[in-house]
C-alpha positions in Angstrom: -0.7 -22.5 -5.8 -4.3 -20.8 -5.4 -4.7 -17.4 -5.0 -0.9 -16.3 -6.2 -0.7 -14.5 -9.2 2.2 -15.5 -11.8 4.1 -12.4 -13.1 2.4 -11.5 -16.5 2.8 -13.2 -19.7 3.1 -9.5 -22.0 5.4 -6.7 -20.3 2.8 -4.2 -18.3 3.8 -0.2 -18.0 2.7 2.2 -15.6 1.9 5.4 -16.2 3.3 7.7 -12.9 4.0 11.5 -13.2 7.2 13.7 -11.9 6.7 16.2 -8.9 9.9 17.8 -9.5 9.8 18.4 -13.2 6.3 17.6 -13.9 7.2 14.9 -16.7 4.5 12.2 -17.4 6.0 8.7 -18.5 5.7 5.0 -18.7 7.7 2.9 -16.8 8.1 -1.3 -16.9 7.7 -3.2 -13.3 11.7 -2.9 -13.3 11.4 0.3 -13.0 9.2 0.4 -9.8 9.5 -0.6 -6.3 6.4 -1.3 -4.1 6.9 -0.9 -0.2 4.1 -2.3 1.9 4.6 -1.2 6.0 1.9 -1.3 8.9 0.1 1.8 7.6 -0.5 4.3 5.1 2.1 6.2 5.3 4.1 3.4 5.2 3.2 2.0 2.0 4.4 3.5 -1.0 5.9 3.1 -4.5 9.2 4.5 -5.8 10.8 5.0 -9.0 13.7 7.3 -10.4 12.4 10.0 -12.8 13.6 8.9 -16.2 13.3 13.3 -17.2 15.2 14.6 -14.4 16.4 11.8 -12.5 14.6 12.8 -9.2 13.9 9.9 -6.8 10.0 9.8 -6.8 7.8 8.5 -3.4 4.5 8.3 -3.8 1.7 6.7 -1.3 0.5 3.8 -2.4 -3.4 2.6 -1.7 -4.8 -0.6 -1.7 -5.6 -0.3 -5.4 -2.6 0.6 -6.2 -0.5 -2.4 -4.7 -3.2 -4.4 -6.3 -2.2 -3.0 -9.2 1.6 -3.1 -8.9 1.8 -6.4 -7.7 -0.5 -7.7 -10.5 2.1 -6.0 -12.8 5.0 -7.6 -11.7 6.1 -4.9 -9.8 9.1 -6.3 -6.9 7.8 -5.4 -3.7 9.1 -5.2 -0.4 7.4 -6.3 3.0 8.5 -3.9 6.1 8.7 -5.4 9.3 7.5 -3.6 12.4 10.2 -3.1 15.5 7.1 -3.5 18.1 
């Protein structure tokens, strides 16, 4: 179909950094999750810190989502209650 983008052919990896323990890594698409909500501050990434094992939430832009969902990153549409 036009204009849907087929999860890529060679595995893609992210480089995020740690807030807790400051660690810089790579992670695979498996290892994120992408949330997209009705604003900013609902849209954000998560992963678990591979270092420390922190759960990581970071806001995620529209470049960002572009990015993630180019990757083959699983994302997750929230609904509004209004």
């Amino acid at each position: 179909m036009p204009g849907m983008m087929s999860p890529p052919s060679v595995p893609v990896l992210f480089k995020a950094a740690c807030p807790e323990c400051q660690a810089r890594c790579e992670l695979s698409a498996g290892s994120l999750r992408l949330a997209i909500g009705a604003s900013r501050r609902t849209t954000f990434y998560s992963f678990t810190c591979p270092e420390c094992g922190s759960a990581v939430r970071k806001p995620a832009g529209e470049r960002i989502v572009e990015l993630l969902t180019g990757g083959g990153v699983r994302t997750l549409r929230l609904h509004s209650t209004v």
